[in-house]
C-alpha beads as a LAMMPS data file, in Angstrom:
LAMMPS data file: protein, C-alpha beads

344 atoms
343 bonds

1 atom types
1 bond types

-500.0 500.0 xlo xhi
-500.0 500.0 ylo yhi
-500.0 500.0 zlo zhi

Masses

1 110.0

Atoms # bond

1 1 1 -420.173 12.501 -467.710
2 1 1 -420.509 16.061 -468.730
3 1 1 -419.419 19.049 -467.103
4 1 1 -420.769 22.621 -466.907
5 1 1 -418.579 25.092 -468.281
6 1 1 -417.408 27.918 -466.863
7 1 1 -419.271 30.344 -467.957
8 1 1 -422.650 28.326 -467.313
9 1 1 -421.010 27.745 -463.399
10 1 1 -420.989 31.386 -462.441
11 1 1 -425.284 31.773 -463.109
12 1 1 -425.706 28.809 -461.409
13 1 1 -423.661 30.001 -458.399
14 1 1 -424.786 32.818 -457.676
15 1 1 -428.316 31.505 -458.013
16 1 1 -427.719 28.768 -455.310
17 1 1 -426.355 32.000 -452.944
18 1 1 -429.433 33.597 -453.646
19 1 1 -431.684 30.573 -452.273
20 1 1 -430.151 28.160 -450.514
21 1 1 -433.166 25.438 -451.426
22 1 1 -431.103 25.483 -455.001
23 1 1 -427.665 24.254 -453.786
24 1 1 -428.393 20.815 -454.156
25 1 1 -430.306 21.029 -458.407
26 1 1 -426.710 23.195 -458.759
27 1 1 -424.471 20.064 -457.545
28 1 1 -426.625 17.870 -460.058
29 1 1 -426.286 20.048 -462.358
30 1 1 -422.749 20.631 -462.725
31 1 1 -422.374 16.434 -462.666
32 1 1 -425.306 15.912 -465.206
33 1 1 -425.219 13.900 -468.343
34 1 1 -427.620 16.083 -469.672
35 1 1 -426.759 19.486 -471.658
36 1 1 -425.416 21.487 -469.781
37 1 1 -427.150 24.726 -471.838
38 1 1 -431.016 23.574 -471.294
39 1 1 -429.731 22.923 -467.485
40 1 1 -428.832 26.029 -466.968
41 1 1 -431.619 27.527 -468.164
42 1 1 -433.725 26.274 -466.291
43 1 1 -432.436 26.774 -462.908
44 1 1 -431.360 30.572 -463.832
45 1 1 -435.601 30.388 -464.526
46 1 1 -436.738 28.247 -461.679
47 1 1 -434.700 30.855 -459.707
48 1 1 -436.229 33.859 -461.115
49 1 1 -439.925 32.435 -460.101
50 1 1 -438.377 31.953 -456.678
51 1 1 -437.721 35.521 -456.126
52 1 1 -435.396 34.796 -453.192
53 1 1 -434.084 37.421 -451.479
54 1 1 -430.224 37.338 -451.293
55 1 1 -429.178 37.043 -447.855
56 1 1 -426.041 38.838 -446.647
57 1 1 -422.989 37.071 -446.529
58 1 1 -421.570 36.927 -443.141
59 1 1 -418.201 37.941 -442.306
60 1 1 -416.243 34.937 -440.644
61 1 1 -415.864 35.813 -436.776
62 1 1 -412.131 37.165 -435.879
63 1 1 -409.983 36.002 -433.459
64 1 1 -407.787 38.565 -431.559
65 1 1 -405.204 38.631 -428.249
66 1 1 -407.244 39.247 -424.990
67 1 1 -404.378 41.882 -424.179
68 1 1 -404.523 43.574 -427.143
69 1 1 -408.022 43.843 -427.388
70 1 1 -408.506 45.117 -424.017
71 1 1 -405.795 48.238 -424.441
72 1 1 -408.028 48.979 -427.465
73 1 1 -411.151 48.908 -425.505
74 1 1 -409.799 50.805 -422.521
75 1 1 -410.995 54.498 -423.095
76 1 1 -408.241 57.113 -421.736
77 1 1 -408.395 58.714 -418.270
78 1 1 -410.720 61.580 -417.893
79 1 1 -408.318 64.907 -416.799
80 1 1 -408.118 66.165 -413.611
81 1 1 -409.786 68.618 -411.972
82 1 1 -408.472 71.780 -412.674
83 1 1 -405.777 70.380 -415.311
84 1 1 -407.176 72.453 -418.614
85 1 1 -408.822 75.178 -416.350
86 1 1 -407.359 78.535 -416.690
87 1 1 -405.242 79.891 -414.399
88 1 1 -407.207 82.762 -412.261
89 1 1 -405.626 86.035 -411.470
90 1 1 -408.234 87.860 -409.078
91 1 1 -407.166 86.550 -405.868
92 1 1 -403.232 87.903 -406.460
93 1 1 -404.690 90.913 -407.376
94 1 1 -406.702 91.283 -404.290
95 1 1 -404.037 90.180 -401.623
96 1 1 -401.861 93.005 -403.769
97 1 1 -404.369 95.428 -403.283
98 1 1 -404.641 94.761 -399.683
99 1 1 -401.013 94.528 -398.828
100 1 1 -400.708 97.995 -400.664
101 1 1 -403.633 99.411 -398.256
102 1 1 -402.296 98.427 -394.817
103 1 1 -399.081 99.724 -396.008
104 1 1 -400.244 103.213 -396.908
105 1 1 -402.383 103.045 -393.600
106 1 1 -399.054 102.115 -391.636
107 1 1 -396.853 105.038 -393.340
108 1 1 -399.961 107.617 -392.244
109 1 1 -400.204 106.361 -388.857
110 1 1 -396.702 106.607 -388.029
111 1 1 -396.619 110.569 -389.441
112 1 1 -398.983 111.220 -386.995
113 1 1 -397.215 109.646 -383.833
114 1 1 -395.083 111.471 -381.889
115 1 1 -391.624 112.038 -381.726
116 1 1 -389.394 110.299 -379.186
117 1 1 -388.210 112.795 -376.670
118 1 1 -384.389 113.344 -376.288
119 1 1 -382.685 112.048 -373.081
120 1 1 -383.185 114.020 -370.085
121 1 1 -379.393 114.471 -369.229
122 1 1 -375.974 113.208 -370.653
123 1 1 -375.250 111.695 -367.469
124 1 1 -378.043 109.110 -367.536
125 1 1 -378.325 109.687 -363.800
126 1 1 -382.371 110.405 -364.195
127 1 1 -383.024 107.445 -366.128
128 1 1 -380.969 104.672 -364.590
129 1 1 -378.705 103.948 -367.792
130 1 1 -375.628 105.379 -369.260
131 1 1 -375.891 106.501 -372.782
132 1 1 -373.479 105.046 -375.313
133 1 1 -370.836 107.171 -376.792
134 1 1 -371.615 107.744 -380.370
135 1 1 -370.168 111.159 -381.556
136 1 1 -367.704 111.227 -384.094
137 1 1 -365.506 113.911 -382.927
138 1 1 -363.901 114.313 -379.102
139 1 1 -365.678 116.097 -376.611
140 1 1 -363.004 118.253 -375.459
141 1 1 -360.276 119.896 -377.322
142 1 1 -357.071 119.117 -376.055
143 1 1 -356.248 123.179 -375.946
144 1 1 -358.761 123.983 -373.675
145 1 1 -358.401 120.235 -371.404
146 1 1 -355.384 118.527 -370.403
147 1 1 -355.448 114.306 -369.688
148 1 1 -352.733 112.501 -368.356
149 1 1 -352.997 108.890 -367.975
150 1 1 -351.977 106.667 -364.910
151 1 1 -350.749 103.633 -365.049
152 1 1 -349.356 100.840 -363.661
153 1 1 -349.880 97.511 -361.969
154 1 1 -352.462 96.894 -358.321
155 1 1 -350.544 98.000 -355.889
156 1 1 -347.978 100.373 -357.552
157 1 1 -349.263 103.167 -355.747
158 1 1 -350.984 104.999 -358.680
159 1 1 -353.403 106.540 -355.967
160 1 1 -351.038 108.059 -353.433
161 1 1 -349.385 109.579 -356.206
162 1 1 -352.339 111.043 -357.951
163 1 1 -353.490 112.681 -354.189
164 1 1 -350.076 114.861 -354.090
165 1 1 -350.282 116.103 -357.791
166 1 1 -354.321 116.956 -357.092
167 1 1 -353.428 119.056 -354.000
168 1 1 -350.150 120.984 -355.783
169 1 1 -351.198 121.594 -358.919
170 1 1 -354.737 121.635 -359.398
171 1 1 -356.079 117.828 -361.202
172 1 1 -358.963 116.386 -360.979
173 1 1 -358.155 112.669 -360.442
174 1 1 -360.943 110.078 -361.428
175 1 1 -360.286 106.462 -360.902
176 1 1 -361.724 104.561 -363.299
177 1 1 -362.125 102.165 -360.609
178 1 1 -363.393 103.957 -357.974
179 1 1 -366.277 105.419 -361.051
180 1 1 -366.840 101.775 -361.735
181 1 1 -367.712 100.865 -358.188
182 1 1 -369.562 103.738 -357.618
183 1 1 -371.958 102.744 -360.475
184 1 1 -371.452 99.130 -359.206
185 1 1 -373.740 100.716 -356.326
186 1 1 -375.683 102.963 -357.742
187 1 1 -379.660 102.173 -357.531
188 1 1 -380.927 101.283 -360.659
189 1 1 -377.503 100.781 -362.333
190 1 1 -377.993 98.624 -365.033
191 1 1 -374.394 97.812 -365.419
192 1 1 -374.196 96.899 -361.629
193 1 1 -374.007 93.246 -361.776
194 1 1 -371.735 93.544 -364.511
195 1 1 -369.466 95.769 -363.181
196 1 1 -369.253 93.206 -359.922
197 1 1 -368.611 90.004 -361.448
198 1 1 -365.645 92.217 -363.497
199 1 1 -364.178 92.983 -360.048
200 1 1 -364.238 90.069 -358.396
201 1 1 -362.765 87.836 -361.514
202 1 1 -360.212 90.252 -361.755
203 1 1 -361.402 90.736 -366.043
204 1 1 -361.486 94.239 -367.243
205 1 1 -365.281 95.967 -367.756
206 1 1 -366.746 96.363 -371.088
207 1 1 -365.249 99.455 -372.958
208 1 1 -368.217 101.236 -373.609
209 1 1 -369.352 101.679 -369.524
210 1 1 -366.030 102.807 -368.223
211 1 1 -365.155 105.252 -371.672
212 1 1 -368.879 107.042 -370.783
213 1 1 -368.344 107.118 -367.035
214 1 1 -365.085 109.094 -367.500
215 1 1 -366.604 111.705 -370.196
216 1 1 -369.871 111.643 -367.705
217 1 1 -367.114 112.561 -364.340
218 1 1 -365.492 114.934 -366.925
219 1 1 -369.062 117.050 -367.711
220 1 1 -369.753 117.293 -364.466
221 1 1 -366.502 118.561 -363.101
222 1 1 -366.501 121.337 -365.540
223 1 1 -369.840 122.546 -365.622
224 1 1 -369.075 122.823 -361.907
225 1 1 -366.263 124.853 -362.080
226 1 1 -367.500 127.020 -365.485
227 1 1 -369.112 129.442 -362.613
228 1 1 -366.192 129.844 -360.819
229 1 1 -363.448 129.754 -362.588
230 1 1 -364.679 130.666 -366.494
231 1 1 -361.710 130.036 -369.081
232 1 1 -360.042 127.850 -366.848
233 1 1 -358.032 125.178 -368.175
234 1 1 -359.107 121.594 -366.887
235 1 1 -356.465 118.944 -366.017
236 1 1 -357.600 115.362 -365.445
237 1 1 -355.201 112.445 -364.514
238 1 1 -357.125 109.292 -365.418
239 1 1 -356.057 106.695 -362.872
240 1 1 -356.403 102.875 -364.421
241 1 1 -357.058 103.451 -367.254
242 1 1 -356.896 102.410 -370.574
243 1 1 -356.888 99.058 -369.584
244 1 1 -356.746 97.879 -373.043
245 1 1 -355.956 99.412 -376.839
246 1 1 -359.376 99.924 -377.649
247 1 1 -360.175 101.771 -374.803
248 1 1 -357.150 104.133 -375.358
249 1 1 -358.507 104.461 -379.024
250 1 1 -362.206 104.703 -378.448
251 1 1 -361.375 107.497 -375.136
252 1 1 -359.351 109.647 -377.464
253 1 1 -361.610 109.346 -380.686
254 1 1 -364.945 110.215 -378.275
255 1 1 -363.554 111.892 -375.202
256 1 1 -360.198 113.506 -375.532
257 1 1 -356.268 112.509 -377.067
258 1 1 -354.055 112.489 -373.787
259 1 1 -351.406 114.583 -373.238
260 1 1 -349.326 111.702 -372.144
261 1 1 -349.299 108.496 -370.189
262 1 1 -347.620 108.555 -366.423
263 1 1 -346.370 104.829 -365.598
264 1 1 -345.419 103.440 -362.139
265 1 1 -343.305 100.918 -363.032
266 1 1 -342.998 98.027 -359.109
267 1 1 -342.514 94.101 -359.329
268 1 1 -345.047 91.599 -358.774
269 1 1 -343.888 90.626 -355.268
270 1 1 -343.642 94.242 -353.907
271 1 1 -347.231 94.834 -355.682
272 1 1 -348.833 91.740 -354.350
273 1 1 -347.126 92.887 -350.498
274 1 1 -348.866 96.240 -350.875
275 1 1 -352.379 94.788 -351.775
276 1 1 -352.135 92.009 -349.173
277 1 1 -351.752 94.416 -346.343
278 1 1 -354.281 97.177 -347.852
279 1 1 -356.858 94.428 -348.076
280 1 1 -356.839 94.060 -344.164
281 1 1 -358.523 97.718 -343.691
282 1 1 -360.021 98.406 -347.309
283 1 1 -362.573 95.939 -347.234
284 1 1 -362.395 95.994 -351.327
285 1 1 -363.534 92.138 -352.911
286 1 1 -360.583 92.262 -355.121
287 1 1 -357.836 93.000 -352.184
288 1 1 -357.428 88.961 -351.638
289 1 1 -354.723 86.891 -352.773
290 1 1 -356.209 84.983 -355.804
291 1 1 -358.159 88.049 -357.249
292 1 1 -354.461 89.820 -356.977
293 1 1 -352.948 87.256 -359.111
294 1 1 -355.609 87.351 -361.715
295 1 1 -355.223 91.260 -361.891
296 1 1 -351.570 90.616 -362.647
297 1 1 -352.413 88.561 -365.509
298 1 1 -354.343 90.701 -367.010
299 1 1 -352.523 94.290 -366.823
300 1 1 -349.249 91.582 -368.151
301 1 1 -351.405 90.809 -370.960
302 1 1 -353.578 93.449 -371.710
303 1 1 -352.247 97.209 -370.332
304 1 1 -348.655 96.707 -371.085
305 1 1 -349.222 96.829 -374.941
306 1 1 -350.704 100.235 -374.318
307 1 1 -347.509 101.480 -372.062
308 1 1 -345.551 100.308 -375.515
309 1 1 -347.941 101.604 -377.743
310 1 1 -347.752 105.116 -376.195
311 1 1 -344.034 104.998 -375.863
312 1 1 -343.312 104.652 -379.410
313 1 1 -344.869 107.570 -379.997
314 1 1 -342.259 109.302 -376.978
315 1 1 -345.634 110.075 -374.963
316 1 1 -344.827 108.157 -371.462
317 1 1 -343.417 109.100 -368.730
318 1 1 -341.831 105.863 -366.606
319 1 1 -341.415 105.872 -362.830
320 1 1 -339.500 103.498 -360.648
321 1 1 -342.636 102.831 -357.877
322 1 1 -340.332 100.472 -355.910
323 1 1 -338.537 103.152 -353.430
324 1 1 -340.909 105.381 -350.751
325 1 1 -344.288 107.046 -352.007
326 1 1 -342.111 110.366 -350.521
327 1 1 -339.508 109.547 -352.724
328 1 1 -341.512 108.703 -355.699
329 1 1 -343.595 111.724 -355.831
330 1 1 -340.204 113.867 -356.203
331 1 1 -339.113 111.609 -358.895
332 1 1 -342.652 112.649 -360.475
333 1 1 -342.538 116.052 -360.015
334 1 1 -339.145 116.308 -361.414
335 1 1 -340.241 114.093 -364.891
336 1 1 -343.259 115.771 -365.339
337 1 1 -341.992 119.446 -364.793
338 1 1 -338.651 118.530 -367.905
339 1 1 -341.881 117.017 -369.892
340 1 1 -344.439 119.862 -368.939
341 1 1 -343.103 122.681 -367.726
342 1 1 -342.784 124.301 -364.339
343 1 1 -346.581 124.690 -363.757
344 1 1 -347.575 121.853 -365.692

Bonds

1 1 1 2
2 1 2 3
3 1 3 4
4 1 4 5
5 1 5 6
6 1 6 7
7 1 7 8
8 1 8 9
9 1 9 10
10 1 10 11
11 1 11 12
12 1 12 13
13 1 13 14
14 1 14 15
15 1 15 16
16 1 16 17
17 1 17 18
18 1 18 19
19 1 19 20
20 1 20 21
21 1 21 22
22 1 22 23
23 1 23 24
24 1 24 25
25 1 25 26
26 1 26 27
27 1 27 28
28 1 28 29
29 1 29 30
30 1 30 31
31 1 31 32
32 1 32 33
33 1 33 34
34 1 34 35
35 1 35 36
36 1 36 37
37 1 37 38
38 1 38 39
39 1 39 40
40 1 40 41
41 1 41 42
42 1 42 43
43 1 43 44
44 1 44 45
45 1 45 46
46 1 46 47
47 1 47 48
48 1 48 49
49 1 49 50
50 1 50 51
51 1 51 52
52 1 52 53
53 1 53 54
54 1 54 55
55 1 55 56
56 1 56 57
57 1 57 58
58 1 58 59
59 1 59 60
60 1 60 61
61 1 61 62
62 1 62 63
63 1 63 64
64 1 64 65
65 1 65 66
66 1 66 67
67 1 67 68
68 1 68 69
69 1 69 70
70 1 70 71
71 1 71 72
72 1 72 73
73 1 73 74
74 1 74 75
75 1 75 76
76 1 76 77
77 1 77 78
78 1 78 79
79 1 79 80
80 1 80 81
81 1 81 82
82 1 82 83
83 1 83 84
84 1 84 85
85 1 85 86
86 1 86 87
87 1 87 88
88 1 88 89
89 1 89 90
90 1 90 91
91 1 91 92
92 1 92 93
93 1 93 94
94 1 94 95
95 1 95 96
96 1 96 97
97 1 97 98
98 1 98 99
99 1 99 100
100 1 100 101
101 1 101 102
102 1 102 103
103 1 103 104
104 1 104 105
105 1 105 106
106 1 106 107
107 1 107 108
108 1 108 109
109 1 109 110
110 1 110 111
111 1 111 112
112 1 112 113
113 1 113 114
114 1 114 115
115 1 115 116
116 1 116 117
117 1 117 118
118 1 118 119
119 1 119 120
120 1 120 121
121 1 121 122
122 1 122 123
123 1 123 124
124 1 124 125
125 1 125 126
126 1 126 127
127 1 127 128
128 1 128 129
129 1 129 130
130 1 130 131
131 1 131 132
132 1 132 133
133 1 133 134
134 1 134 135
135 1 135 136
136 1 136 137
137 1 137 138
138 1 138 139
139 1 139 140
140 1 140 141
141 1 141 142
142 1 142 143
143 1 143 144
144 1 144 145
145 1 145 146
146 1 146 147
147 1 147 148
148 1 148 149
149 1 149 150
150 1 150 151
151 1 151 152
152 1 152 153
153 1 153 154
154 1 154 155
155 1 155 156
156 1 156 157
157 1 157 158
158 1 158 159
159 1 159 160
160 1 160 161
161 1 161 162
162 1 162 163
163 1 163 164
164 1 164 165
165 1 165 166
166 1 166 167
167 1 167 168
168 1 168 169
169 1 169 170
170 1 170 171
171 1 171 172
172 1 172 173
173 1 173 174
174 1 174 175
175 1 175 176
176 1 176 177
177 1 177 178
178 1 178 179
179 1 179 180
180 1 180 181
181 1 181 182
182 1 182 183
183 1 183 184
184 1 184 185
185 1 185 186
186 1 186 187
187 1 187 188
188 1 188 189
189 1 189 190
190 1 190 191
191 1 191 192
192 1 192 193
193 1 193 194
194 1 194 195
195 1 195 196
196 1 196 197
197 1 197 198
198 1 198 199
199 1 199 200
200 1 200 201
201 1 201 202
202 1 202 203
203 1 203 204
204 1 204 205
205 1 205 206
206 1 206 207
207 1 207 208
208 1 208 209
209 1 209 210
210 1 210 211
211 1 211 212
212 1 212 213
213 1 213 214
214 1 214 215
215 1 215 216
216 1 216 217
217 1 217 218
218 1 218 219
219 1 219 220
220 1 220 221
221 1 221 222
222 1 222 223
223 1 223 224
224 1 224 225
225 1 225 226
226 1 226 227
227 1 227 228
228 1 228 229
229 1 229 230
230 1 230 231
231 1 231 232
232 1 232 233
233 1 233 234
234 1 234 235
235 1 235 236
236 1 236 237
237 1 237 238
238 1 238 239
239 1 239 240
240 1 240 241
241 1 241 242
242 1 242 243
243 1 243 244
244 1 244 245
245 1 245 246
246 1 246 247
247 1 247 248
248 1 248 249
249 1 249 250
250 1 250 251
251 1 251 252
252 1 252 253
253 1 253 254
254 1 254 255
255 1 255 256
256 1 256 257
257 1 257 258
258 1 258 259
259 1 259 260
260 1 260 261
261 1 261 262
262 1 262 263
263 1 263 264
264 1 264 265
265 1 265 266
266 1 266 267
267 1 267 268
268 1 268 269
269 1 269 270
270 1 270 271
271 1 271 272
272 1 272 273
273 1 273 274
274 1 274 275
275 1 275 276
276 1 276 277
277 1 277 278
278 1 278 279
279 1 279 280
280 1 280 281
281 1 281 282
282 1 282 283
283 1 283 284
284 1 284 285
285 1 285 286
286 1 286 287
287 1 287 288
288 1 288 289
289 1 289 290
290 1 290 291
291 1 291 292
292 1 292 293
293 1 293 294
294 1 294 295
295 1 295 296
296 1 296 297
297 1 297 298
298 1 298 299
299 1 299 300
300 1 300 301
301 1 301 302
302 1 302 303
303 1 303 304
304 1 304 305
305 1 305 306
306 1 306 307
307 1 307 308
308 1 308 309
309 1 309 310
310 1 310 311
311 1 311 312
312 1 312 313
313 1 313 314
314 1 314 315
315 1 315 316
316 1 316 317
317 1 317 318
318 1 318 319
319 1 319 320
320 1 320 321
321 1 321 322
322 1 322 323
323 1 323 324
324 1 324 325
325 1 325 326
326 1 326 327
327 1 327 328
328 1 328 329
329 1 329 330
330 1 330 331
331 1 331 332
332 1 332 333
333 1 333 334
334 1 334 335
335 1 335 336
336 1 336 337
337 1 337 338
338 1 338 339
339 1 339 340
340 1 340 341
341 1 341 342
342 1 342 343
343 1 343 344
């Protein structure tokens, strides 16, 4: 058996691509006894009459992963709505523009409102309210007004004292209680509830009520007496008050600085006695026996740091309110003429 060489082969292949009729006359061929030149010549001729087209070689199928080929065929998300937009700046510049208008339109409209008036008096009495103290300097010089404060505990006889020094040497005696319960019934008092439920607990008032009361009382006794008596030097003794440090503070920083601080030093039994029987005839809420005690607590606790505070600085005068109110009242006379002088 002969065999087709190699170079004879490669013809005849690619001649048997070309028409597929010659595969079979190419496997004889390349087993043929015959020579293997004149074979070959004629198929590469027999194949050249043809004129086959060549057909195109296919290309095998490929096998792939399902998963794999479906994150190659998935396309990518379209982007949102707005995502690569640009951002827009008219709107902020309108809502500036407006906010700047209303503004302008605000500052115009208040130039052209009118001005508040001022209050119609210092005492408040027209309008129904007490105005708050708010000056920065005292009201009264202490060369042209004298202020002695009164103290002691309910029932130490601060009142009967203050009566004989009014009628001998000229005060003016304002109880900060008795001011207090006057505006406690005053019609259209604002502070009137206040000032009750104070009372009758036996707690002290707010500061700023009974510190403008006093300065109020104060005005009006010496715009009274400017007509009569001009140049006249005013003396005041303050009965029950300051209650409390701050209202010593804030009545010497707004009103006036005292001259000095008179103190009726009784007990607690003799003082609760006193108010016991006074409360059968004074018809006063606090004259009963468990307001009493309460108002002992609270002149323990909060008006005998002022007695000390004062007396440090050598500015009280102390007075034994046990004996007679007869007896007493010389005992006052005779402390405040060595502090004052005879016609203190």
């Amino acid at each position: 058996m002969a065999f087709v060489s190699r170079q004879a082969w490669r013809p005849l292949q690619l001649a048997a691509r070309g028409a597929p009729q010659l595969q079979p006359v190419a496997q004889r061929a390349f087993f043929s006894s015959t020579s293997s030149t004149l074979r070959t010549s004629r198929i590469v001729q027999r194949a050249a009459n043809l004129r086959a087209p060549l057909l195109p070689i296919k290309t095998p199928r490929r096998f792939f992963n399902s998963s794999s080929s479906k994150r190659q065929q998935q396309t990518p998300p379209p982007p949102k709505k707005g995502q690569n937009e640009p951002v827009k700046f008219w709107p902020f510049l309108i809502v500036i523009a407006l906010g700047s208008g209303g503004y302008v339109l605000l500052i115009n409209r208040r130039k052209d409102m009118p001005a508040t008036p001022p209050p119609q008096s210092s005492s408040g009495e027209s309008s129904g309210q007490l105005p708050a103290p708010h000056k920065s300097t005292p009201a009264f010089s202490p060369d042209d007004v004298t202020v002695i404060f009164v103290l002691g505990g309910p029932g130490a006889g601060k009142g009967t004292q203050c009566s004989r020094l009014v009628r001998e040497y000229g005060f003016t005696h304002l109880s900060a209680g008795d001011l207090l319960r006057a505006e406690q019934d005053r019609p259209g008092s604002q502070f009137g509830n206040l000032i009750k439920d104070c009372i009758k607990n036996g707690e002290i008032v707010p500061m700023e009520v009974t510190v403008q009361l006093l300065e109020n009382a104060m005005t009006e006794t010496i715009r009274k007496s400017q007509g009569k008596q001009p140049g006249k030097k005013h003396k005041f003794l303050i009965d029950g008050f300051p209650r409390k440090m701050d209202q010593a503070l804030k009545f010497e920083e707004v009103v006036c600085p005292a001259k000095l601080v008179l103190f009726y030093d009784c007990p607690e039994a003799v003082m609760e006695r006193r108010l016991l029987e006074r409360g059968k005839t004074s018809g006063r809420a606090d004259d009963n026996a468990e307001s009493i005690r309460k108002r002992f607590r609270t002149f323990q606790e909060t008006s005998m740091p002022v007695v000390s505070y004062y007396e440090k600085q050598g500015r009280v005068v102390k007075i034994d309110a046990t004996p007679k109110p007869d007896d007493v009242y010389k005992e006052t006379q005779k402390r405040l003429t060595q502090v004052l002088g005879d016609n203190f």
